[in-house]
VMD Tcl script that draws the C-alpha trace (Angstrom):
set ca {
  {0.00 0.00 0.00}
  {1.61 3.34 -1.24}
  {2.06 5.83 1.47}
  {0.69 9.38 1.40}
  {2.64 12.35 2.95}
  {0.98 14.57 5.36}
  {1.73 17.22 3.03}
  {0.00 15.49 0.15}
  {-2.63 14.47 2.44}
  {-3.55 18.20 3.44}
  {-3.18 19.17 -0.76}
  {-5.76 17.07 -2.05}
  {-8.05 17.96 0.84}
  {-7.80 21.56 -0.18}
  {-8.02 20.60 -3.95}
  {-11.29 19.30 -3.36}
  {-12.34 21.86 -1.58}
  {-10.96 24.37 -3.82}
  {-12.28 22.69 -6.81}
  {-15.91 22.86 -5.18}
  {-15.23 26.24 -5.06}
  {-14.27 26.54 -8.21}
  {-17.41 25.03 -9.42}
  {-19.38 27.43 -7.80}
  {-17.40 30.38 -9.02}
  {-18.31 28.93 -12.60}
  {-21.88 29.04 -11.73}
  {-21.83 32.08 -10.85}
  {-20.31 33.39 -13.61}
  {-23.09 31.27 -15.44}
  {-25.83 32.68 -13.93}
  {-24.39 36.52 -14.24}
  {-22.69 36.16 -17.67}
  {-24.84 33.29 -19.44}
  {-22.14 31.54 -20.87}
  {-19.51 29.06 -19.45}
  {-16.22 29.00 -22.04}
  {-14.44 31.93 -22.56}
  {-11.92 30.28 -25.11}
  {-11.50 32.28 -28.34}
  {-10.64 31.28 -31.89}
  {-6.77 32.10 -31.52}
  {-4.43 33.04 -34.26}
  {-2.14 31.01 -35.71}
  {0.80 32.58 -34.51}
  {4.22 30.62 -32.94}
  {4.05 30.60 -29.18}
  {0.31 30.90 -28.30}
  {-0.27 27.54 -28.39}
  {-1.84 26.41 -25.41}
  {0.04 24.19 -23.34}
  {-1.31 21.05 -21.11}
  {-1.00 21.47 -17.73}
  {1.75 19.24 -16.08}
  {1.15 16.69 -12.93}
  {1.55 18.28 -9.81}
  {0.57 17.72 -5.64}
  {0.45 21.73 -4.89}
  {-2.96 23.35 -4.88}
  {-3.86 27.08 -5.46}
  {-4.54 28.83 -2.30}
  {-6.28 31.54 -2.36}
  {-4.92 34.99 -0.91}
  {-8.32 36.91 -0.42}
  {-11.81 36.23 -1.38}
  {-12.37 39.53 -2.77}
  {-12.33 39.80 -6.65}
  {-10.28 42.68 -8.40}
  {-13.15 44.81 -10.62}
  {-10.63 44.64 -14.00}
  {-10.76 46.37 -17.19}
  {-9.24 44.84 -20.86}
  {-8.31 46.93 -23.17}
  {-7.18 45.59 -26.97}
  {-8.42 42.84 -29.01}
  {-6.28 43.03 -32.40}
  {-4.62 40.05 -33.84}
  {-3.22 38.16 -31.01}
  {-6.46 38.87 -28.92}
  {-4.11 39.59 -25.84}
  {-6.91 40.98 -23.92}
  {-9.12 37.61 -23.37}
  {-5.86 35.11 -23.79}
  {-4.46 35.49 -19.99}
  {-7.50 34.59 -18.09}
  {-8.86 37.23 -16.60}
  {-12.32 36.20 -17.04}
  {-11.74 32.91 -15.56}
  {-9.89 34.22 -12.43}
  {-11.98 33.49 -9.18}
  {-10.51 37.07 -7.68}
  {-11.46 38.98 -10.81}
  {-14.82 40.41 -11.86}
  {-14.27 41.79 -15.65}
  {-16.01 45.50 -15.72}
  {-15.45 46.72 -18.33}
  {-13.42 45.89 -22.32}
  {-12.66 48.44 -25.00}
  {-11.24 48.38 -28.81}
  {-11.13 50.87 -31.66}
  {-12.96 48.82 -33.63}
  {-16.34 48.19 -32.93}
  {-16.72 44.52 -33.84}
  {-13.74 43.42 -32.09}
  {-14.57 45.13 -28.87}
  {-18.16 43.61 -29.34}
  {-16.24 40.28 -29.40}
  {-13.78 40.83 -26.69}
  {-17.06 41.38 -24.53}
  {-18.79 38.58 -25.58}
  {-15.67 35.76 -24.95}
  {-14.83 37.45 -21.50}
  {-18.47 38.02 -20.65}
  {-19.24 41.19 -19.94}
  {-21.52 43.38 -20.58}
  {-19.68 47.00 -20.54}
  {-17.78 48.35 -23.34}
  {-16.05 51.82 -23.86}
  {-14.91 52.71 -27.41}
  {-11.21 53.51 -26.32}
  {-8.89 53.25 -23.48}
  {-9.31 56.94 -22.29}
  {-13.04 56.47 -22.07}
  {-12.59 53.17 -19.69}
  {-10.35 54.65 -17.59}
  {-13.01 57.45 -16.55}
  {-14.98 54.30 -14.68}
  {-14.42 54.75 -12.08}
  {-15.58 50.99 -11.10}
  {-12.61 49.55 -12.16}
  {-9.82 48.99 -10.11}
  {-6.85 47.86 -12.67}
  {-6.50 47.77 -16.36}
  {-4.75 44.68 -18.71}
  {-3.26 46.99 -21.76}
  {-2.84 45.03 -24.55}
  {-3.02 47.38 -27.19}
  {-0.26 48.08 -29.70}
  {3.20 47.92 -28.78}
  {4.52 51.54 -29.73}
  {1.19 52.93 -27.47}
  {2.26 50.63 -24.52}
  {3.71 52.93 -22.35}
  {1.56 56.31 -23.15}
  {-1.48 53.61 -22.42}
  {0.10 52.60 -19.40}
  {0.92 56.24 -17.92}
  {-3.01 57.20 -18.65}
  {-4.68 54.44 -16.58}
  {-2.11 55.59 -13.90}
  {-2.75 58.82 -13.86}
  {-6.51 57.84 -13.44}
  {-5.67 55.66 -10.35}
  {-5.80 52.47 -11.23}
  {-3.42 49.60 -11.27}
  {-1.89 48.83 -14.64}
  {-0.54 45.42 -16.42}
  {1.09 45.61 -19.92}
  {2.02 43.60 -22.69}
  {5.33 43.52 -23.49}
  {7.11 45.42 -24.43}
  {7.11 48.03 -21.48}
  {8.00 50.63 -24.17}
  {8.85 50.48 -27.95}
  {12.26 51.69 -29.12}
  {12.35 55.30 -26.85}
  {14.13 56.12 -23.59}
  {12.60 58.88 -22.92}
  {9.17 56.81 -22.95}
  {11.04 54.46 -20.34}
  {11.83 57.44 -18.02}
  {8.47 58.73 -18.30}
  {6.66 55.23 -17.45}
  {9.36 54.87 -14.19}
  {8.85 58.07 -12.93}
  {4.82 57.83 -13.29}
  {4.62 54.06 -11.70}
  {6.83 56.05 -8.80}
  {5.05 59.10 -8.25}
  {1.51 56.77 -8.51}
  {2.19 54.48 -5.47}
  {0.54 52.20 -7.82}
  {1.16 48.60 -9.22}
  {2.38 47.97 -12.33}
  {3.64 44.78 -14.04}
  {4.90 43.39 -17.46}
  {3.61 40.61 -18.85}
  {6.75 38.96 -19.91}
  {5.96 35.36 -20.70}
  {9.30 33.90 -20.23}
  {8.97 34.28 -16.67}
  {6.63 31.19 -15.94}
  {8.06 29.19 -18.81}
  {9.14 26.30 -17.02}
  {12.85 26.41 -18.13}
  {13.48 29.77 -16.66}
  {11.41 29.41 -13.60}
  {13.49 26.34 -12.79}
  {16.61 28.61 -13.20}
  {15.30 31.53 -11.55}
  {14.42 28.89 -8.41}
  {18.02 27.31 -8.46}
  {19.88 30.60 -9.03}
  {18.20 31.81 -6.21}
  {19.22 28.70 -4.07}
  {22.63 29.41 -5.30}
  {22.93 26.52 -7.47}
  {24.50 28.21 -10.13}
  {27.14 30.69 -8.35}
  {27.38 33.92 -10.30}
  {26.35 33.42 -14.24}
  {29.12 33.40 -16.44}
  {27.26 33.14 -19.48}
  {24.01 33.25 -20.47}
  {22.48 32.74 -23.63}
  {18.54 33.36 -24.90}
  {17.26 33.56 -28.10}
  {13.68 34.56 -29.51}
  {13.56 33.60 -33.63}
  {9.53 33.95 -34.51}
  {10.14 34.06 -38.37}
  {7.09 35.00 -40.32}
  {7.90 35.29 -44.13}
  {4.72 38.20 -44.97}
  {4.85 39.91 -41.31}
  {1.97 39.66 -39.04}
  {-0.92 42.13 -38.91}
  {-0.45 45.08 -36.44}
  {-2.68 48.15 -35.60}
  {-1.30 50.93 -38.04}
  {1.12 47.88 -39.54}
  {3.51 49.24 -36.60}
  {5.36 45.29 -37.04}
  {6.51 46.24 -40.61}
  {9.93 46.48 -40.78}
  {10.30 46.65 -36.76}
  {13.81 46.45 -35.02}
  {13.91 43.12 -33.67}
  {15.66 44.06 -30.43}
  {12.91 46.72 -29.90}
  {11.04 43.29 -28.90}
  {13.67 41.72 -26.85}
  {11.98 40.37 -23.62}
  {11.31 36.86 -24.04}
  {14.95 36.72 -24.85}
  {16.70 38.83 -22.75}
  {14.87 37.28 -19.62}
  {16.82 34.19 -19.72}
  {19.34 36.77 -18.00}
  {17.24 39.29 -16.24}
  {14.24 37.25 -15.44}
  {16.56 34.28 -13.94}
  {18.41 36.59 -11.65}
  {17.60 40.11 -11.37}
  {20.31 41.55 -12.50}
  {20.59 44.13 -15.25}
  {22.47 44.11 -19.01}
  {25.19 47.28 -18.66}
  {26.54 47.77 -22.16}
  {26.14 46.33 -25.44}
  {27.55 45.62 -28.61}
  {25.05 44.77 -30.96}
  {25.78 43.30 -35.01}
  {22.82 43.01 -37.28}
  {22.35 41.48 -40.51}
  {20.00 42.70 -43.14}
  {17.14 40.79 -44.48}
  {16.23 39.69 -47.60}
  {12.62 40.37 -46.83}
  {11.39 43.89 -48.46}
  {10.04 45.00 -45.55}
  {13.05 45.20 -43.59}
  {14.77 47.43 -46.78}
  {16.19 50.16 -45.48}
  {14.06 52.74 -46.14}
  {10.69 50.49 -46.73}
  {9.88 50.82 -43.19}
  {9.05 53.85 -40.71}
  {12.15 52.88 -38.49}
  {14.52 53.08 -41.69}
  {15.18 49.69 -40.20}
  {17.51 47.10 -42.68}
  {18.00 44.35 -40.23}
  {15.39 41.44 -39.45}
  {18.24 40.12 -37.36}
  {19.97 41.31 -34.79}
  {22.95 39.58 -32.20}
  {23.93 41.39 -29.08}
  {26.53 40.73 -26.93}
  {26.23 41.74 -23.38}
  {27.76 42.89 -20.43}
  {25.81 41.78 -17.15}
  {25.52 43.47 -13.51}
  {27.38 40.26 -12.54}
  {30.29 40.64 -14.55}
  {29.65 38.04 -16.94}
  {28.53 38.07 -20.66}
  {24.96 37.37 -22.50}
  {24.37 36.47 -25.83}
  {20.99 37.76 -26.81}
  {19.46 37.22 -30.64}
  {16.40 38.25 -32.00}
  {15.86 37.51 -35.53}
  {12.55 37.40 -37.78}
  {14.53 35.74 -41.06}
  {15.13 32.35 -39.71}
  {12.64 29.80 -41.26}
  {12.76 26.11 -40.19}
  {13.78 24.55 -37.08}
  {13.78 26.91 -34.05}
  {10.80 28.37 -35.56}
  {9.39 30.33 -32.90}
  {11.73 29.91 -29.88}
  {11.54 31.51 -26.58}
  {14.29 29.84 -24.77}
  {18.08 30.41 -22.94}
  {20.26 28.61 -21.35}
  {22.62 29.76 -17.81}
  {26.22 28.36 -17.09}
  {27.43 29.73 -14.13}
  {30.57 29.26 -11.71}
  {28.33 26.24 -9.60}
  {26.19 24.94 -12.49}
  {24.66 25.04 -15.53}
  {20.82 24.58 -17.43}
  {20.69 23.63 -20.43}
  {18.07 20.97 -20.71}
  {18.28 20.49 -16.83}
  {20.40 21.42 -14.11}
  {23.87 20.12 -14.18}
  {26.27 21.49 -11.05}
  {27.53 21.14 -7.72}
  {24.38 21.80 -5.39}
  {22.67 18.56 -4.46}
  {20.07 20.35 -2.38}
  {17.68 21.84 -4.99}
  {14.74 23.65 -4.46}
  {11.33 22.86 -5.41}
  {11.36 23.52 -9.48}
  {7.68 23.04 -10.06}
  {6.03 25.86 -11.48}
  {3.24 27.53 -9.29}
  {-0.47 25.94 -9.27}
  {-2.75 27.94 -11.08}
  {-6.42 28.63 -9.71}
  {-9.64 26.56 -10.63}
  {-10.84 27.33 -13.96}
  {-7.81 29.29 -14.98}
  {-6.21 27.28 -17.67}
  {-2.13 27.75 -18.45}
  {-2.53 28.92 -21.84}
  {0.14 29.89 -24.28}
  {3.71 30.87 -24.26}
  {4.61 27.79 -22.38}
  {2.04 27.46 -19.63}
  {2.54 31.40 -19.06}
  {-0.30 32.72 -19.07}
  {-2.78 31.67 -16.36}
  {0.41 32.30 -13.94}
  {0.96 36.24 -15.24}
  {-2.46 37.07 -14.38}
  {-2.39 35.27 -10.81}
  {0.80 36.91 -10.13}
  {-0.69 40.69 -10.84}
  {-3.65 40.05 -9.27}
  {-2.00 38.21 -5.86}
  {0.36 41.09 -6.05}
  {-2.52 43.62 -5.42}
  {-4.34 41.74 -3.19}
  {-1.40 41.27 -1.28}
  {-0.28 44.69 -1.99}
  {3.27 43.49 -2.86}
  {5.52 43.94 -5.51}
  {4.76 41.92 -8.83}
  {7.02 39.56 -10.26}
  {8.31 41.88 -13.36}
  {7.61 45.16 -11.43}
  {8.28 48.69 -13.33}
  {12.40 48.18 -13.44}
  {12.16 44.77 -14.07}
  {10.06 45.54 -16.83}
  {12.27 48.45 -18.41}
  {15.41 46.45 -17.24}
  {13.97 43.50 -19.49}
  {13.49 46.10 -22.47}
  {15.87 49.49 -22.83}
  {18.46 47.13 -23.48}
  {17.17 46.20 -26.86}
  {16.80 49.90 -27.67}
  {20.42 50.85 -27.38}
  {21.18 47.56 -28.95}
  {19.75 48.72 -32.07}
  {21.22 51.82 -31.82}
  {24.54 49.78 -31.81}
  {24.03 47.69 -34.40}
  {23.01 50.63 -36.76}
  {26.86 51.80 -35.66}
  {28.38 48.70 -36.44}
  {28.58 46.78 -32.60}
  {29.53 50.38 -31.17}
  {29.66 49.58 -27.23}
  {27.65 51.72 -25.77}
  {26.04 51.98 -22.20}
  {22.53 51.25 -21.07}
  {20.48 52.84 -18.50}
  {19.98 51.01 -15.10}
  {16.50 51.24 -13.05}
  {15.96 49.99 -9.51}
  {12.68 49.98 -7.81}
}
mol new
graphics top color blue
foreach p $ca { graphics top sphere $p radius 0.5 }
foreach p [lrange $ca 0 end-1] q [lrange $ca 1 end] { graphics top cylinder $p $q radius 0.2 }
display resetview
């Protein structure tokens, strides 16, 4: 007869009581919302993907029973805004969901269930019902979308990434997340990929010593572009995108990148013709190499011309002076810590990007109810993406080092 830990013992008795609760939740929502699946027709686009949830004996606990009143904003191509499950959450109540375009915020309201639309973010933010706001509108609008709903009082989440190719943007957004007193958090998906939550638990256990060398890697090739909101994709600087990349660094120990040197490679593609974009952008790959907080070195590539195999990664690897991941965790620490990623709550699925999905959203909204700093708070967020901006501005100098701003929270 197999054995069962007190620990396991006391898991399942709270996953069947969670569960029932979970049941009920979804009645609720029945009874309020008159529908029960909130899945959506999703693009076929590399990484979204949803991803089975793996075997585990932890159960969701939950932190509060009050429920966050939320507001979505953006429902273009990747249909961001109903993808993270928000409208599945147990502590959320979804308010309130806006688009520019008419039929897509009908839809938004109808796969997330609710009932109140506004026809742009400006006009949601005047609710004053709503307590935070998911932005996931278009990238270059990120952080002006982000600074509005703050300066209305509310707590903010954001697509990534935190700002799109300008500084001064990433000044602005720090200094109005300070001045707010408010919570604000990135949705970088790399962060609850199971990979780099393993590394982040092990580096953090001291497993791997200081990091030596870290590499990460984001190729999502896509031979006609993919639709944006005023075609702001065409022709982008891949390392103004950099985050799911660059966290295999940043997002494993909380460090920061301090210089760059950055080579790019131009692109057969016509849209990345210098000149036949509104960046005057030639590369659709770009390589940086860089300097860490640590001492050590990070290769970082981003690169939209690479058909074939890797199509779509989001992935890194660490080798540090006590270990290493690659596949798994090779070192000297025999102790390790618990590596399995946190449970998610009843009726939240993982979703995309790994599995990341269903954890983002649980993370922002634990962090308020907790009132605690998020997971990839305001300078990991920038940390995680002003780095790609003066990359780019080194590879259009041919690898110029140059220096890159540092924020601490």
């Amino acid at each position: 007869m197999k054995r069962i830990s007190k620990e396991s013992f006391f898991n399942r008795r709270n996953f069947i009581k969670l569960t029932g609760l979970g049941a009920g939740a979804g009645m609720l929502a029945l009874n309020h919302f008159g529908c029960t699946n909130s899945k959506q027709k999703r693009p076929a686009i590399a990484g979204f993907e949803d991803t089975p949830e793996e075997e585990t004996t932890k159960v969701w606990i939950p932190v509060s029973d009050r429920k966050i009143r939320v507001g979505l904003v953006g429902y273009g191509v990747c249909k961001f805004s109903a993808a993270f499950g928000f409208q599945d959450h147990p502590n959320v109540e979804v308010v309130a969901v806006s688009d520019l375009i008419p039929e897509r915020c009908a839809e938004l309201a109808k796969v997330t269930g609710c009932k109140k639309t506004y026809p742009s973010l400006e006009k949601l933010v005047k609710d004053d019902n709503i307590e935070a706001v998911f932005v996931a509108t278009d990238a270059p609008n990120h952080a002006r979308h982000a600074i509005e709903v703050l300066k209305h009082g509310k707590h903010v989440a954001s697509a990534v990434p935190a700002v799109f190719g300008s500084l001064e943007d990433a000044d602005k957004l720090y200094e109005a997340v300070k001045q707010s007193g408010l919570k604000y958090m990135m949705y970088e998906t790399s962060m609850f990929r199971k990979n780099l939550y393993a590394m982040r638990q092990i580096y953090n256990a001291g497993g791997f010593g200081k990091l030596v060398y870290t590499e990460g890697e984001y190729w999502h090739y896509s031979k006609n572009g993919i639709a944006s909101y005023k075609n702001w994709r065409h022709g982008m600087p891949p390392q103004w995108y950099p985050t799911h990349s660059d966290a295999y660094y940043i997002g494993v120990t909380g460090g920061t990148f301090t210089e760059v040197s950055c080579l790019g490679m131009p692109s057969e593609m016509e849209r990345y013709h210098k000149g036949n974009n509104a960046y005057d952008n030639p590369f659709a790959t770009e390589i940086s190499l860089y300097r860490t907080s640590e001492g050590g070195m990070a290769r970082m590539g981003r690169s939209a011309d690479t058909p074939g195999h890797g199509y779509g990664a989001e992935t890194g690897r660490v080798k540090g002076t006590r270990g290493t991941y690659y596949d798994k965790y090779e070192g000297l620490e025999k102790n390790l810590p618990d590596l399995t990623r946190p449970p998610l709550p009843p009726g939240v699925e993982p979703g995309g990007h790994g599995g990341s999905h269903g954890r983002l959203t649980d993370e922002f909204v634990s962090a308020i109810l907790q009132d605690r700093k998020p997971l990839v708070d305001i300078a990991t967020a920038l940390n995680l993406t002003v780095g790609g901006i003066v990359a780019h501005e080194s590879a259009m100098k041919n690898g110029e080092w140059l220096k890159i701003p540092q924020y601490s929270f």
